[in-house]
N, CA, C and O atoms as CSV, one atom per row, in Angstrom:
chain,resi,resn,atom,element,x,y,z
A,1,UNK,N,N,0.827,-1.180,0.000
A,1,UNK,CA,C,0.000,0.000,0.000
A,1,UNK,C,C,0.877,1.251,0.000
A,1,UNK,O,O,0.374,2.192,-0.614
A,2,UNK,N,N,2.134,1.488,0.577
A,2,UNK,CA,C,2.743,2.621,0.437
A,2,UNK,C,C,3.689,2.830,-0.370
A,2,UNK,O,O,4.435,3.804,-0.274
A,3,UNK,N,N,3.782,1.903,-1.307
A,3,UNK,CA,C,4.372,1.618,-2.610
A,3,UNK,C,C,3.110,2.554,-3.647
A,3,UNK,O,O,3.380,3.630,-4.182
A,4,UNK,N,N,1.544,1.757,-3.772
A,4,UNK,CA,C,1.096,2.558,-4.439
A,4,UNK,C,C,0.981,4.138,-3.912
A,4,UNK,O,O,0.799,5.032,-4.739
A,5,UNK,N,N,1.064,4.345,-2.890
A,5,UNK,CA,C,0.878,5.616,-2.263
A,5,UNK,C,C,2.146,6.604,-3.080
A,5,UNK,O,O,1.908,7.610,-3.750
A,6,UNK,N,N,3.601,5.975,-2.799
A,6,UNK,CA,C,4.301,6.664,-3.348
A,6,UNK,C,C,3.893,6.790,-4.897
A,6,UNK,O,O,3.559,7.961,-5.075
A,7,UNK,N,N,3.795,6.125,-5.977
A,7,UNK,CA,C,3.705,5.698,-6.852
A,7,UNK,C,C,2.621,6.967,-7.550
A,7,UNK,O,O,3.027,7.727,-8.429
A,8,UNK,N,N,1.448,7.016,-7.085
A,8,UNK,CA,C,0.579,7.850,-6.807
A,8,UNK,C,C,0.816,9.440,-6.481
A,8,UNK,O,O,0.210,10.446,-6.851
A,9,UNK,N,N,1.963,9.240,-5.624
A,9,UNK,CA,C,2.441,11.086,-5.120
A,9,UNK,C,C,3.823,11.091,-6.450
A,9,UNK,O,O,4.438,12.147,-6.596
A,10,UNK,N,N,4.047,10.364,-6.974
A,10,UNK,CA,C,5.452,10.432,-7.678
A,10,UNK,C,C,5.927,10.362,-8.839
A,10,UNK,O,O,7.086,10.182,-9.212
A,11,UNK,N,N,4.016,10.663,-9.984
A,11,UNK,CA,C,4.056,10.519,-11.248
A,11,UNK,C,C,4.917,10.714,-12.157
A,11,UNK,O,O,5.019,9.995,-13.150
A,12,UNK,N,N,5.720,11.839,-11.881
A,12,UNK,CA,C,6.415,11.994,-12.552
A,12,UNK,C,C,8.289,12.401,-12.125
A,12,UNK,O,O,8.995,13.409,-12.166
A,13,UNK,N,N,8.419,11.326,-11.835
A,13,UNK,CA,C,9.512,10.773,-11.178
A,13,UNK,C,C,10.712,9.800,-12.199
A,13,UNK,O,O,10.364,9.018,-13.083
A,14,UNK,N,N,11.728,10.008,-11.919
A,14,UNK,CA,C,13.012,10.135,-13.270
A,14,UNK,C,C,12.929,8.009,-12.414
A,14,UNK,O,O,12.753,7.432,-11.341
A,15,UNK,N,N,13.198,7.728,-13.834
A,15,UNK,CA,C,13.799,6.251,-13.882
A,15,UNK,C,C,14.155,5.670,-13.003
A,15,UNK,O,O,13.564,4.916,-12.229
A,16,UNK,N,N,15.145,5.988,-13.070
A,16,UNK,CA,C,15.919,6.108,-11.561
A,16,UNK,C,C,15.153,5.662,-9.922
A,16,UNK,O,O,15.431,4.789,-9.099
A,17,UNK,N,N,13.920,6.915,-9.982
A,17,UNK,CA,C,13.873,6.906,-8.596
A,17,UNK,C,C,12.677,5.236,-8.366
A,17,UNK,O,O,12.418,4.571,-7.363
A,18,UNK,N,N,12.204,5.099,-9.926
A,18,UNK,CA,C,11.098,4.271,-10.071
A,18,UNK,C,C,11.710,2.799,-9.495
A,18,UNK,O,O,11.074,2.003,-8.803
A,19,UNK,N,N,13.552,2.592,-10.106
A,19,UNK,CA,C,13.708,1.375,-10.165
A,19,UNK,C,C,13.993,1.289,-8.237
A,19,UNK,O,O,13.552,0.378,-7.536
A,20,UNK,N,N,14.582,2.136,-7.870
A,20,UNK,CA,C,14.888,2.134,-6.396
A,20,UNK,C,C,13.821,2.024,-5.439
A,20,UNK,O,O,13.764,1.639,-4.272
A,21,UNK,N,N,12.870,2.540,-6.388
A,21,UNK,CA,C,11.699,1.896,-5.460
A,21,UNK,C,C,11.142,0.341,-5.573
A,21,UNK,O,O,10.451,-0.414,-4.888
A,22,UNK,N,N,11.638,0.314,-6.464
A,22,UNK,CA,C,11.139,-1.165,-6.835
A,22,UNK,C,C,11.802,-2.413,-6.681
A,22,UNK,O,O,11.489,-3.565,-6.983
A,23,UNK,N,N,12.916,-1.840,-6.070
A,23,UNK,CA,C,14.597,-2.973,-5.294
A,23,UNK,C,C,13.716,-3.187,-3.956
A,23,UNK,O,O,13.262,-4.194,-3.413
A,24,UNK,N,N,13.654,-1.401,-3.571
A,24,UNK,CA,C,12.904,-1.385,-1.955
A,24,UNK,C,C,11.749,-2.496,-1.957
A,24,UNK,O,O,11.729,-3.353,-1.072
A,25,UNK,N,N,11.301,-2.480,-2.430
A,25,UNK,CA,C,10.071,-3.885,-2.507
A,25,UNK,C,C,9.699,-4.817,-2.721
A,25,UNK,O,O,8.727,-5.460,-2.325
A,26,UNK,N,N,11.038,-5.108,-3.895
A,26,UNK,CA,C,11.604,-6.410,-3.795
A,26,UNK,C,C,12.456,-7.215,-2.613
A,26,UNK,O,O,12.665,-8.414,-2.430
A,27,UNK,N,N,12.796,-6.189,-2.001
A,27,UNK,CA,C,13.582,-6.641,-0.856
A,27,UNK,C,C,13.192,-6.646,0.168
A,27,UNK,O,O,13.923,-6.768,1.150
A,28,UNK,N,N,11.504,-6.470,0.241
A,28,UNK,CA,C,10.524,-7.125,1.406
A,28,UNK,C,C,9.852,-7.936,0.964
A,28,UNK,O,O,9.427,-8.628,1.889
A,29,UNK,N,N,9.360,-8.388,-0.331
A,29,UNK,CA,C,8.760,-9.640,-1.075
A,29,UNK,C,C,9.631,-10.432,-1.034
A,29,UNK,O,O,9.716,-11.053,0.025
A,30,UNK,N,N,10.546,-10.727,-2.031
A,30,UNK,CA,C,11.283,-11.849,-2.023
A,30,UNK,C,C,11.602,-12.383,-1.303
A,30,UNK,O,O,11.615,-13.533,-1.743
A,31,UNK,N,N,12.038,-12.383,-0.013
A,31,UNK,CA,C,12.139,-12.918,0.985
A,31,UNK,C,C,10.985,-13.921,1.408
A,31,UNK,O,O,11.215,-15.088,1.725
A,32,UNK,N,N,9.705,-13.347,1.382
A,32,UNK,CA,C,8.811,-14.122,1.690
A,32,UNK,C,C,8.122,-14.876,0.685
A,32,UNK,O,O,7.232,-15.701,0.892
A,33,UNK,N,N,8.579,-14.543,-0.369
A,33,UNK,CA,C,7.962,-15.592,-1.981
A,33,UNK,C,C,9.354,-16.579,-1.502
A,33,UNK,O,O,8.939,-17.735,-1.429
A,34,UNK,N,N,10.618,-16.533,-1.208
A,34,UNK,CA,C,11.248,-17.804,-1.270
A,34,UNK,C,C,10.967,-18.411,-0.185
A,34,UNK,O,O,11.066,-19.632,-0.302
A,35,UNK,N,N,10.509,-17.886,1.302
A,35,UNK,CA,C,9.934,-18.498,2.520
A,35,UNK,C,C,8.608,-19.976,2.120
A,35,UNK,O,O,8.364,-21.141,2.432
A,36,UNK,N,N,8.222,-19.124,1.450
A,36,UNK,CA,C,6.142,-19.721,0.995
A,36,UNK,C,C,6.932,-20.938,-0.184
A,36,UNK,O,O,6.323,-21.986,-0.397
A,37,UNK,N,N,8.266,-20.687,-0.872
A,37,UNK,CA,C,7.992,-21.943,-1.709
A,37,UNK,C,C,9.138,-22.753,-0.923
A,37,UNK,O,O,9.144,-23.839,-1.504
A,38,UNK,N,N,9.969,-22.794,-0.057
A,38,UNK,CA,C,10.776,-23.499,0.671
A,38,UNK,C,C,9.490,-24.285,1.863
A,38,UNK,O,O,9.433,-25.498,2.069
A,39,UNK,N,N,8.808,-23.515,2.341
A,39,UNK,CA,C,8.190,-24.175,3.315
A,39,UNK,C,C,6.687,-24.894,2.487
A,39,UNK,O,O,5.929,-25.593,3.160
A,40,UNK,N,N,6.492,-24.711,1.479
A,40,UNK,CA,C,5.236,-25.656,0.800
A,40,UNK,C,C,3.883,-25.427,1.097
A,40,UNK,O,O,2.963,-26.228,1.261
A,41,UNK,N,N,3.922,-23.813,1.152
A,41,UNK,CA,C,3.070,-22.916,1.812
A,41,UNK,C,C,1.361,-24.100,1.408
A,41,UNK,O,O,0.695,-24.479,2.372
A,42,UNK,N,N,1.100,-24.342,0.527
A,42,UNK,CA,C,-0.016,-24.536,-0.096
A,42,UNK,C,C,0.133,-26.243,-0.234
A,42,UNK,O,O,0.958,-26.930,0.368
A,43,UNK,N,N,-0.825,-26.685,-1.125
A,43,UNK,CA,C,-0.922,-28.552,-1.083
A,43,UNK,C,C,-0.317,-28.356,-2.326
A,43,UNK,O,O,0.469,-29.267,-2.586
A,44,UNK,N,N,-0.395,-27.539,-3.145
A,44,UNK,CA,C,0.244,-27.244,-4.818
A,44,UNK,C,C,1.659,-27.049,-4.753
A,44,UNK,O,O,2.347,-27.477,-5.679
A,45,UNK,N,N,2.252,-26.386,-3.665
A,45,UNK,CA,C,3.718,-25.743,-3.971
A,45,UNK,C,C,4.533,-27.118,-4.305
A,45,UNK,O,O,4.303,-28.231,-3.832
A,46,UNK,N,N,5.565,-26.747,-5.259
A,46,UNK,CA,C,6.555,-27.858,-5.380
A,46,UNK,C,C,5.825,-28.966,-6.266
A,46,UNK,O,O,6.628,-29.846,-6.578
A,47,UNK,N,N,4.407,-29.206,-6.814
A,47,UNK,CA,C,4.338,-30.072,-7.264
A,47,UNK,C,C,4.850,-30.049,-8.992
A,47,UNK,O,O,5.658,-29.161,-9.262
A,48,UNK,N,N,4.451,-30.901,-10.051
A,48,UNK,CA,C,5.200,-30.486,-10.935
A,48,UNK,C,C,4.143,-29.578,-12.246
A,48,UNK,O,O,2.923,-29.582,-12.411
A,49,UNK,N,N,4.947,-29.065,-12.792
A,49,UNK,CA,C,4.037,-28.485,-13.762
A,49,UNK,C,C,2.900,-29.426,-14.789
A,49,UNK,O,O,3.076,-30.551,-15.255
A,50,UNK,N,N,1.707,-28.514,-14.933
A,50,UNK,CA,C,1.345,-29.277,-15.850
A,50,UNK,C,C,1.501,-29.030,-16.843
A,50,UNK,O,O,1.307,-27.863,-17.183
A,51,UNK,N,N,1.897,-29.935,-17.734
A,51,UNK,CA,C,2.238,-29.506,-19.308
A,51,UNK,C,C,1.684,-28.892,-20.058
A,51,UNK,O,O,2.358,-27.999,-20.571
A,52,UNK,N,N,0.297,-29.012,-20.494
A,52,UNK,CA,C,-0.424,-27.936,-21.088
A,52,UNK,C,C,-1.232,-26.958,-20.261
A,52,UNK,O,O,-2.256,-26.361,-20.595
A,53,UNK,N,N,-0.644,-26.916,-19.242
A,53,UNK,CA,C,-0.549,-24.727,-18.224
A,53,UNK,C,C,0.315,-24.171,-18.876
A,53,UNK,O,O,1.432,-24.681,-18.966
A,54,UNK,N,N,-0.066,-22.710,-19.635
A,54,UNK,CA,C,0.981,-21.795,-19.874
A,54,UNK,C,C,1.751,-21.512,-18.713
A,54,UNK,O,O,1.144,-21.685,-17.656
A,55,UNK,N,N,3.127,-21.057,-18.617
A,55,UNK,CA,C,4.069,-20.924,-17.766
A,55,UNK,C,C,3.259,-19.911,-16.705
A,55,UNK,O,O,2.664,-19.082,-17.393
A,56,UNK,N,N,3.010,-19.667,-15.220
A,56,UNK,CA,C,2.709,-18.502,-14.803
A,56,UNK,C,C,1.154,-18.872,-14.810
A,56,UNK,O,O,0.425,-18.415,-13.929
A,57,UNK,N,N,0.741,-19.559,-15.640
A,57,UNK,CA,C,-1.276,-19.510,-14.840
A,57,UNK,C,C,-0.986,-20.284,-13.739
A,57,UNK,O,O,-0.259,-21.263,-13.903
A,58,UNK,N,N,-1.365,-20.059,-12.789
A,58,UNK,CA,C,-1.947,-20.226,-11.101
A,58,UNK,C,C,-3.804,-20.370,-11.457
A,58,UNK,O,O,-4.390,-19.721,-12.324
A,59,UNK,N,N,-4.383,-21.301,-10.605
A,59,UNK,CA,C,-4.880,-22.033,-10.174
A,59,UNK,C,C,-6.031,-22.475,-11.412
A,59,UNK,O,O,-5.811,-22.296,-12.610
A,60,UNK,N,N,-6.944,-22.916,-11.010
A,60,UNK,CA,C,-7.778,-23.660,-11.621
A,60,UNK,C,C,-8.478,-23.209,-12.250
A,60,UNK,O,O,-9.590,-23.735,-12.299
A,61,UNK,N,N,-8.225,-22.057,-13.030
A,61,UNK,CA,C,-8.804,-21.432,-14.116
A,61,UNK,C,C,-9.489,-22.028,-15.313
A,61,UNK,O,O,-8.914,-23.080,-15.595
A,62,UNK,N,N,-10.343,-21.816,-16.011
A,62,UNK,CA,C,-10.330,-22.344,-17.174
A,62,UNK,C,C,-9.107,-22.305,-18.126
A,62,UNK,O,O,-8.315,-21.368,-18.026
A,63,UNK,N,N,-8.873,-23.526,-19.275
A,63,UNK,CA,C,-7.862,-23.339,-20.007
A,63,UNK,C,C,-7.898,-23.500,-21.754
A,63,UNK,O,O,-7.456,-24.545,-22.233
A,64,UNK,N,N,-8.039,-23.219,-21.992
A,64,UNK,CA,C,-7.802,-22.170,-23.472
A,64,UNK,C,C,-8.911,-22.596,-24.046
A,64,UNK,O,O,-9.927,-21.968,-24.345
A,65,UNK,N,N,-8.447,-24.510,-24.274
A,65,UNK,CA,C,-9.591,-24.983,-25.076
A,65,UNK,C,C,-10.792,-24.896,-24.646
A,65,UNK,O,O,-11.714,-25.215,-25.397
A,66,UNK,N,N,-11.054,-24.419,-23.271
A,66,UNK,CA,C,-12.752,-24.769,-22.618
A,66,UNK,C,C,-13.172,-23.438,-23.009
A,66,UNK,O,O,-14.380,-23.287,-23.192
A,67,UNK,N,N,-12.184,-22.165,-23.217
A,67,UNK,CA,C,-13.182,-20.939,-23.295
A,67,UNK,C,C,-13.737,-20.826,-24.837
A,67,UNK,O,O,-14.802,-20.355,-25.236
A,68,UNK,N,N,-12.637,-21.426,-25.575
A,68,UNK,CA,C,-13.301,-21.555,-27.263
A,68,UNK,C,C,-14.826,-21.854,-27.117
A,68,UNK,O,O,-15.527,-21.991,-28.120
């Protein structure tokens, strides 16, 4: 939330200050995205991909052929 807050006060803000903000917040996420997949946060984590999931769809969405 104070990411969008800044984000919001800081429209027009040089490159620069965008990517430093965006280390800053990576460097309170990441930590806990590698916590959640080391500890098997979910019954899914760690299992293996399914082959026809595009890379990156998460959960039980419909998939391609069902929305045709």
């Amino acid at each position: 939330m104070i990411c969008m807050n800044w984000l919001d006060a800081n429209q027009l803000a040089e490159a620069d200050e965008f990517e430093d903000k965006m280390k800053e917040l990576e460097s309170v996420c990441n930590p806990i995205i590698a916590k959640m997949y080391q500890g098997g946060a979910g019954p899914d984590m760690g299992a293996a991909a399914d082959d026809d999931a595009p890379t990156g769809a998460g959960g039980a969405g419909p998939k391609i052929e069902e929305v045709d």
